[in-house]
One Martini backbone bead per residue (centre of mass of N, CA, C, O) as a GRO file, in nm:
protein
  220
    1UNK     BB    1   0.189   6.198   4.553
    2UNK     BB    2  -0.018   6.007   4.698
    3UNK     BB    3  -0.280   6.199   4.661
    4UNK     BB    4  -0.230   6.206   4.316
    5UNK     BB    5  -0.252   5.895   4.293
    6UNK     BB    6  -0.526   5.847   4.375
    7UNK     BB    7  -0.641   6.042   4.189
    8UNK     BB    8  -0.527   5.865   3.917
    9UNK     BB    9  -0.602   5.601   4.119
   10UNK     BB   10  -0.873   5.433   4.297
   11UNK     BB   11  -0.746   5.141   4.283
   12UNK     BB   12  -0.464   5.151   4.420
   13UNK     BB   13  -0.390   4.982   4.704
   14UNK     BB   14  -0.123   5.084   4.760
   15UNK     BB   15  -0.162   5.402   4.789
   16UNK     BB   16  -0.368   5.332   5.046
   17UNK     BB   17  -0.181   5.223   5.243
   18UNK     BB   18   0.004   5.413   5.257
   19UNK     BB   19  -0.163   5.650   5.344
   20UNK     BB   20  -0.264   5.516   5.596
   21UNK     BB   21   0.002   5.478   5.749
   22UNK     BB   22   0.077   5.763   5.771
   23UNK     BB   23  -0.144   5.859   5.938
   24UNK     BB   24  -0.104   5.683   6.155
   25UNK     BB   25   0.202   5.786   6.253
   26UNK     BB   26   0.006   6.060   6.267
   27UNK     BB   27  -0.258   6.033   6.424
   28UNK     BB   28  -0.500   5.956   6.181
   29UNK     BB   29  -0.729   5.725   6.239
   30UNK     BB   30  -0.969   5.796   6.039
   31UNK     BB   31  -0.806   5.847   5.797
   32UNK     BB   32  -0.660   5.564   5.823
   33UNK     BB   33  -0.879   5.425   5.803
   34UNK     BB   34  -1.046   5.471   5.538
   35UNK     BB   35  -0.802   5.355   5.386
   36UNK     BB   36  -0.781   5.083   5.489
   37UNK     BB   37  -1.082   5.002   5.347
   38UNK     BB   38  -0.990   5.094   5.065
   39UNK     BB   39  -0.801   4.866   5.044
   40UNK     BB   40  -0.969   4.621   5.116
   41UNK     BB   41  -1.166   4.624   4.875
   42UNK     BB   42  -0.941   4.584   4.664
   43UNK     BB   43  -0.727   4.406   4.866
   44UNK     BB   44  -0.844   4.159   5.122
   45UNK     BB   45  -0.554   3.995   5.166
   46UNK     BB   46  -0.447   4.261   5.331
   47UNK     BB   47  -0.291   4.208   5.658
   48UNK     BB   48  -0.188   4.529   5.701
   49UNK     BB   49  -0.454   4.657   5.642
   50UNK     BB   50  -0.603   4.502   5.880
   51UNK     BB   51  -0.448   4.536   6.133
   52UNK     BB   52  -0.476   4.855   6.075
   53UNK     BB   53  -0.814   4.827   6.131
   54UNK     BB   54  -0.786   4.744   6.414
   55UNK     BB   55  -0.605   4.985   6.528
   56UNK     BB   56  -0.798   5.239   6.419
   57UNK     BB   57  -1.038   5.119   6.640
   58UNK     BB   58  -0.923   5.149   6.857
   59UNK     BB   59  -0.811   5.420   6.877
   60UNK     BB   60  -1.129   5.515   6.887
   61UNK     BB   61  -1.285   5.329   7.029
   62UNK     BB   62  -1.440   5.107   6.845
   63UNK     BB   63  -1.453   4.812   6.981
   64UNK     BB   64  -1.637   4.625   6.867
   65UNK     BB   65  -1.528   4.645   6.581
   66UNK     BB   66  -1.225   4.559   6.619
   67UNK     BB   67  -1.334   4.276   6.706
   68UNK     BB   68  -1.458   4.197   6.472
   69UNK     BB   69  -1.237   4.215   6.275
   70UNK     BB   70  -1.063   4.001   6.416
   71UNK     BB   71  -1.215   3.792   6.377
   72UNK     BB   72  -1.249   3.779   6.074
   73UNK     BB   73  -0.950   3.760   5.998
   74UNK     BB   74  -0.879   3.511   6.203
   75UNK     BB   75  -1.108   3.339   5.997
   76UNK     BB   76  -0.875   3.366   5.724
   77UNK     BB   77  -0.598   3.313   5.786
   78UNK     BB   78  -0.380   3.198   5.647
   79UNK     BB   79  -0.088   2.979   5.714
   80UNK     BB   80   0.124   3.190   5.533
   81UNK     BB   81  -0.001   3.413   5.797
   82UNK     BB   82   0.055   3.302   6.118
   83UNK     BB   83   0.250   3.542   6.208
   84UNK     BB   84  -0.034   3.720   6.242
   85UNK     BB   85  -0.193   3.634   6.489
   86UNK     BB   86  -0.103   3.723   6.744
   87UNK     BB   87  -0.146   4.049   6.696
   88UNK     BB   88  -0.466   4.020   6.661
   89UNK     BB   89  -0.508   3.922   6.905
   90UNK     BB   90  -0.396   4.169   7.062
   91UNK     BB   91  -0.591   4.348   6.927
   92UNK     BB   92  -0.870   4.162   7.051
   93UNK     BB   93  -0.791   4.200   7.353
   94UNK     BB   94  -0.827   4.526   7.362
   95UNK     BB   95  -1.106   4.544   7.295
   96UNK     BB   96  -1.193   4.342   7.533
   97UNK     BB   97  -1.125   4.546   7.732
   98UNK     BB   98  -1.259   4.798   7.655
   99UNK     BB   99  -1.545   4.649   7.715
  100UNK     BB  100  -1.468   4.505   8.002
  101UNK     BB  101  -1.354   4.185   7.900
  102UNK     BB  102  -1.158   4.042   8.072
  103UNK     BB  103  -1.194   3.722   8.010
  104UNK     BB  104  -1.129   3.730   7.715
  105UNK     BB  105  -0.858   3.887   7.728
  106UNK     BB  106  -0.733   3.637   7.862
  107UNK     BB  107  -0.818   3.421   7.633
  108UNK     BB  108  -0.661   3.548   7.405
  109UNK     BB  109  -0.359   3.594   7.518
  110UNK     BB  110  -0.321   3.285   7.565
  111UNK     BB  111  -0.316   3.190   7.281
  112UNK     BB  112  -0.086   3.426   7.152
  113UNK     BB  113   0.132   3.248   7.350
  114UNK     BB  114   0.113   2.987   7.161
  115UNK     BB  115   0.187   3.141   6.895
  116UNK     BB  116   0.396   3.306   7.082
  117UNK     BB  117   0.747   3.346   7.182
  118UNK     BB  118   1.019   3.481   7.092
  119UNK     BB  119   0.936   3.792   7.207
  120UNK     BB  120   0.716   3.821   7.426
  121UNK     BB  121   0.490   3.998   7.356
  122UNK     BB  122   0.222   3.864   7.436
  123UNK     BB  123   0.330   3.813   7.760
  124UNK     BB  124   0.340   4.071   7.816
  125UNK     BB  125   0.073   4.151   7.805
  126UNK     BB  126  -0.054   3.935   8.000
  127UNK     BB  127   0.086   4.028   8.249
  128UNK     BB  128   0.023   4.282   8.275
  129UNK     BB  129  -0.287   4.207   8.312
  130UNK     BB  130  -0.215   4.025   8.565
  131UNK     BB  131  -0.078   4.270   8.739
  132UNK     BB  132  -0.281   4.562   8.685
  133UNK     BB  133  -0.537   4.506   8.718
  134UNK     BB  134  -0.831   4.621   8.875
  135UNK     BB  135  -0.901   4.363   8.902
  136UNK     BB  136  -0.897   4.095   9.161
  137UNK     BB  137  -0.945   3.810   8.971
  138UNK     BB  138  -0.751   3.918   8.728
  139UNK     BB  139  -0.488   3.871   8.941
  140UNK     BB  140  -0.148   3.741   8.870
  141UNK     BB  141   0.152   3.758   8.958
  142UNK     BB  142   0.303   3.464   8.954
  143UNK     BB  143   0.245   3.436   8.630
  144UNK     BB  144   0.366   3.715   8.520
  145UNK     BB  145   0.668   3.619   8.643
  146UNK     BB  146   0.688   3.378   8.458
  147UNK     BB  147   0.645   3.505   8.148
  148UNK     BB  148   0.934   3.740   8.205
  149UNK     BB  149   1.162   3.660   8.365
  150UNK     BB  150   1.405   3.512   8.209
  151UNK     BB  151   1.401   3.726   7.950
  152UNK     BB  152   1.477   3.963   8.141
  153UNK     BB  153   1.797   3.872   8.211
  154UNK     BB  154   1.851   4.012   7.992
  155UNK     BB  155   2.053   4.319   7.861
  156UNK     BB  156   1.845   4.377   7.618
  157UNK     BB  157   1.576   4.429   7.755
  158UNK     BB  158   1.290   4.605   7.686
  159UNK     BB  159   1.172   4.786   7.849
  160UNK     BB  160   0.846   4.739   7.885
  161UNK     BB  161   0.959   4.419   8.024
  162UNK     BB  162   1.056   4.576   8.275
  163UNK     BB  163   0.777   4.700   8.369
  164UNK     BB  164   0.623   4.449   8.397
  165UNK     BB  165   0.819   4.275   8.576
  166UNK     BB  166   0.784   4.519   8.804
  167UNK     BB  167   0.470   4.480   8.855
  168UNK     BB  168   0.484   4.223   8.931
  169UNK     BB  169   0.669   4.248   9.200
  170UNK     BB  170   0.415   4.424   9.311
  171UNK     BB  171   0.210   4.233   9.354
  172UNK     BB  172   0.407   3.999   9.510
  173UNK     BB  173   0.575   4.193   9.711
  174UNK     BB  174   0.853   4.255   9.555
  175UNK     BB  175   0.999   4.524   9.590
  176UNK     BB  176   1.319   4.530   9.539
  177UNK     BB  177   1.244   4.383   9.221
  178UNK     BB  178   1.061   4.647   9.160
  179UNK     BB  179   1.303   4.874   9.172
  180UNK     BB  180   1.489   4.752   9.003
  181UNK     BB  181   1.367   4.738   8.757
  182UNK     BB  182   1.252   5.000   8.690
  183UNK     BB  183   1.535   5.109   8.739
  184UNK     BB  184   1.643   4.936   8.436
  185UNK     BB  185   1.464   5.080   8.273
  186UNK     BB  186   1.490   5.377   8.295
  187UNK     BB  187   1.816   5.341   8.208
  188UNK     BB  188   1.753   5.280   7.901
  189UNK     BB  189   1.600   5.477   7.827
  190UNK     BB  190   1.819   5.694   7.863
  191UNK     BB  191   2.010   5.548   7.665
  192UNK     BB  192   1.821   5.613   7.430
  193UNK     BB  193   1.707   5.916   7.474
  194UNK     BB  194   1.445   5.883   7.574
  195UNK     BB  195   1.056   5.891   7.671
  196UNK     BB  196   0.753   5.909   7.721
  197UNK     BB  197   0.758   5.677   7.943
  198UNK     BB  198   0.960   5.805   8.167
  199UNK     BB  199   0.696   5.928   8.374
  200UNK     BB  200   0.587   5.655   8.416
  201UNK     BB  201   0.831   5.498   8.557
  202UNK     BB  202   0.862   5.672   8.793
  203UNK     BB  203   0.652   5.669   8.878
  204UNK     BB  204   0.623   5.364   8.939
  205UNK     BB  205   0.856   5.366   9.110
  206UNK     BB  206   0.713   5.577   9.381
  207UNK     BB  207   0.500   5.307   9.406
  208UNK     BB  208   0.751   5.099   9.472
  209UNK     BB  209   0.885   5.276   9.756
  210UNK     BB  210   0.545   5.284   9.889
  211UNK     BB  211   0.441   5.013   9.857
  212UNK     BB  212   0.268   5.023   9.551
  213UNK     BB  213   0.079   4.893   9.337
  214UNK     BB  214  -0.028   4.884   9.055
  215UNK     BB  215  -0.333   5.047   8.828
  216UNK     BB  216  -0.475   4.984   8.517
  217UNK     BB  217  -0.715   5.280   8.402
  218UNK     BB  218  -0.643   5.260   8.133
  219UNK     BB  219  -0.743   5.201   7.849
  220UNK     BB  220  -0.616   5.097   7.503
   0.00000   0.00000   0.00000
């Protein structure tokens, strides 16, 4: 087992890597964390197990270290990992939501879009954050449904970026594409077997029927 293999080599660094991801997908992120930071003393520049102690400081709520962390990384990663920028990007966005600083979290975004454009993983978080901020400053429905619009006519678009811009078309007045959007999310949902997702969406489906925008109050 792992934990047999640490025992007989805490040097490992490979082990320590192992166990860490194991943990995380097991949502035991201080144990997580802990074998993550073993990892990287033994060898800095794993950038799996980077991002992995970004991502279990955040899920911690140590809002504050997990941006520093991110900000380390950003500033070592050499250019033949630059494929790793936006992932972290996105999750020094998250601290820095965490900590209160929508103004940060949204030009941090705005760099991920520039780093990453394929997948449109970055476009959706900052749509998100510019659909459903609670903050009234910091929300722009019209470039979120931008952001999105186009990718999302595929008819293979993942529910997540159907949620987000059923969201932009509920900040802008937009009922009936945001009702026909949530619901083709919903229906994708059942399509793949259900999902914990599938009550927040019904939710939200139910707040654009009562013609009510969304607004995440959620932690990140």
């Amino acid at each position: 087992s792992l934990q047999k293999a640490l025992e007989l080599d805490r040097e490992d660094s490979l082990s320590h890597f192992y166990l860490a991801s194991v943990l995380a997908r097991l949502e035991e992120w201080e144990s997580a964390r802990a074998e993550f930071v073993e990892t990287l003393k033994i060898d800095p520049e794993n950038w799996n197990a980077q991002q992995g102690l970004c991502e279990s400081l955040l899920r911690l709520k140590r809002f504050e270290e997990s941006a520093q962390e991110c900000d380390d990384a950003l500033s070592r990663l050499p250019k033949e990992e630059e494929s790793r920028r936006a992932l972290l990007l996105i999750t020094l966005a998250d601290a820095q939501r965490g900590k209160g600083d929508w103004s940060s979290a949204i030009v941090t975004l705005r760099r991920a879009v520039d780093v990453e454009q394929e997948t449109k993983m970055a476009a959706n978080h900052l749509a998100w954050l510019l659909a459903t901020s609670p903050i009234d400053e910091w929300r722009n429905g019209e470039e979120a449904v931008q952001l999105l619009e186009e990718f999302a006519a595929h008819p293979e678009t993942p529910p997540v970026y159907l949620d987000t811009l059923a969201a932009a078309y509920a900040e802008t007045g937009k009922w009936e594409k945001a009702v026909s959007t949530i619901q083709r999310a919903i229906d994708r949902l059942r399509q793949e077997g259900g999902s914990a997702l599938l009550g927040d969406f019904e939710k939200r489906l139910a707040n654009y029927q009562r013609q009510e925008p969304y607004r995440d109050q959620t932690p990140p």
